[in-house]
N, C-alpha and C positions, 0 to 999 in steps of 0.2 A: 349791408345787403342781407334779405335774410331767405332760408330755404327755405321751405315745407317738402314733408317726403311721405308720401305713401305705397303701396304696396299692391299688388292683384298676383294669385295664384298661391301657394303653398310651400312650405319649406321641407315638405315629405319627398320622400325616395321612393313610393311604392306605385313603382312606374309599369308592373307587369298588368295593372288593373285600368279601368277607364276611370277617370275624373269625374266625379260626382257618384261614382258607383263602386266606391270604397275603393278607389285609386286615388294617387297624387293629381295636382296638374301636372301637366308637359313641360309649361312654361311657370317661369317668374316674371313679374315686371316691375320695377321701382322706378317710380319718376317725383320730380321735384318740379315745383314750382317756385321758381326764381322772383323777387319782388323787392320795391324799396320800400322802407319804413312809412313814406310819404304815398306811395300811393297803389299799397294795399285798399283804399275805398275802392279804387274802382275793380278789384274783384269783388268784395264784399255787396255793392251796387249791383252788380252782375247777376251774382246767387241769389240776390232778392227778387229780380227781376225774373232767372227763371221759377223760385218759388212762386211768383206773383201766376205767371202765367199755368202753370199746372197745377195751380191749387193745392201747394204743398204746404204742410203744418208750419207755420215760423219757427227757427230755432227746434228744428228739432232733424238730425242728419238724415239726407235720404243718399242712401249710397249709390255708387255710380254701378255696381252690378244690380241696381234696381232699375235703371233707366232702358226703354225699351229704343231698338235703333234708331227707331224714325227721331225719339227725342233727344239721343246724344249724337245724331245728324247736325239736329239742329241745333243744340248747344253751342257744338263748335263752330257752325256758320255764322255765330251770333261776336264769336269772339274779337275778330279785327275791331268791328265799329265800336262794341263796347269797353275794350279791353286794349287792346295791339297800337290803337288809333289816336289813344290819352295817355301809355303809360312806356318813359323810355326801358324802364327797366325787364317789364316782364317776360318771362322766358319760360317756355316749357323740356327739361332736359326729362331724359327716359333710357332704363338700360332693360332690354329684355332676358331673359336667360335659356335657353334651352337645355332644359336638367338630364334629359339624357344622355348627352356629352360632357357632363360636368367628372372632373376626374374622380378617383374615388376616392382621393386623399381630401378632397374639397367636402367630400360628403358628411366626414366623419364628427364635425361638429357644426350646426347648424348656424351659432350665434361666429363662428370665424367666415363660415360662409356667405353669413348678409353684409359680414365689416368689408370681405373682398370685395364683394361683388356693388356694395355702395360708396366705397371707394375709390375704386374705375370710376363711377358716377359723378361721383363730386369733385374728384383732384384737381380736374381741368377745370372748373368752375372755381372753386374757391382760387385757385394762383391767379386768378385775376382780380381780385380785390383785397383792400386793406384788414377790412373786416368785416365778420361773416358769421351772423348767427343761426344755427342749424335747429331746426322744429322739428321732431319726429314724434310717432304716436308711440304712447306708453305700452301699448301692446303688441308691438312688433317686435323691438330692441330686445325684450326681455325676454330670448329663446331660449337663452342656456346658460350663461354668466355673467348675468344683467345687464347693466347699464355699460357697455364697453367703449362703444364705439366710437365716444368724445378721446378717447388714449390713443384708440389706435388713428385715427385720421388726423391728427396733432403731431404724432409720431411720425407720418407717412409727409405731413406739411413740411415739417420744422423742421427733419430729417435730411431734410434738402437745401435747410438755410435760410428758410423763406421765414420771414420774421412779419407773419399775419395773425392777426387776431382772433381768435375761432373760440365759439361756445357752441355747446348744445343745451337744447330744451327739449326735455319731454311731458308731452300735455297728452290729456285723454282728446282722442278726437272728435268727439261730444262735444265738446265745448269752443272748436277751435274750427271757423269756416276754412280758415286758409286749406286746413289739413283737409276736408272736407275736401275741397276743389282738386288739390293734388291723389285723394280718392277717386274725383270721376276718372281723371286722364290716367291713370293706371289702371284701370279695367277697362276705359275706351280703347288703350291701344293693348292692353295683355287680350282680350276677346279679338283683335284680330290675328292675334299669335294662335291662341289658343280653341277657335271656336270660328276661325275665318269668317268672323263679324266685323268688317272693314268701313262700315258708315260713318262713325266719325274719324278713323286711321286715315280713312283716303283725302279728306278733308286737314288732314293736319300736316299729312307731305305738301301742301300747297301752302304753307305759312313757309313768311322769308325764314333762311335759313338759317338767322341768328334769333329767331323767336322759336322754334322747335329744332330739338337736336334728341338724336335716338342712336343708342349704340344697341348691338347686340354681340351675345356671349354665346359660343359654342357652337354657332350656325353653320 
């Protein structure tokens, strides 16, 4: 099985200012996109399909805080028929964070911060399969003591006895649609966290409840 993982919001503490206006965000959100080897097409079909219709550059990433609501409305109403309808595996998991209740002992290195908090994310996910390769983008991971996070969630697996197979990949997300798609749904649902921009959120509580799964931290 394999992840993708991306990200919406910031790993800053500088929570006394507004968001965009030389403040932190509020929020974090990391979500994955869960998929089999086999049928990754039909998200890849998918993305084509919304570039086709918006007249976007082929191959070239249009991020999901570029999407305006009416069009990540209708991304996600688009999902069952093209996506949910063909494919047994896909899954959208998602952990929110609310960083002003994060402790302060959580704060003091940012790269142990994103290993906790994607960790919650993933544990219950990966113990249910044999094996599991994890895709993340080159420029997240590498906060503060590089590449870590393949030790610690092996550590956190294995720890336990569970004798599963786990890699990680880290790719530029340039080059990588999966990552790309697991970009829109982390800012479609961090913007309703953070910006009470709900158009495509309220649409994704309505997928069964083993195709969308959202936890949240500190609420």
């Amino acid at each position: 099985m394999k992840i993708y993982i991306d990200e919406s919001g910031d790993l800053g503490w500088t929570l006394d200012k507004p968001n965009r206006h030389g403040g932190s965000s509020k929020y974090i959100t990391i979500t994955a996109i869960i998929i089999a080897d086999d049928e990754e097409k039909y998200i890849s079909r998918f993305i084509s399909y919304i570039y086709k219709k918006y007249n976007l550059t082929p191959n070239i990433e249009k991020k999901g805080a570029n999407f305006i609501a009416e069009h990540s409305s209708y991304i996600t109403s688009q999902i069952t028929n093209k996506i949910i309808n063909k494919s047994i595996s896909f899954k959208i998991i998602s952990i929110t964070v609310n960083k002003a209740k994060v402790y302060d002992s959580l704060r003091k290195d940012k790269n142990i911060f994103y290993n906790y908090v994607l960790g919650l994310l993933l544990k219950p996910e990966i113990i249910q399969h044999n094996n599991v390769e994890i895709v993340l983008d080159k420029r997240t991971i590498k906060v503060s003591h590089g590449e870590s996070f393949p030790d610690y969630i092996k550590t956190e697996v294995w720890g336990q006895g569970l004798d599963i197979n786990i890699s990680c990949e880290f790719l530029e997300s340039t080059k990588n649609k999966m990552i790309w798609f697991a970009d829109w749904y982390a800012n479609f649902i961090w913007r309703k966290h953070e910006d009470n921009e709900s158009s495509s959120y309220d649409l994704l509580e309505k997928f069964p409840k083993d195709r969308f799964v959202e936890k949240k931290l500190f609420f």
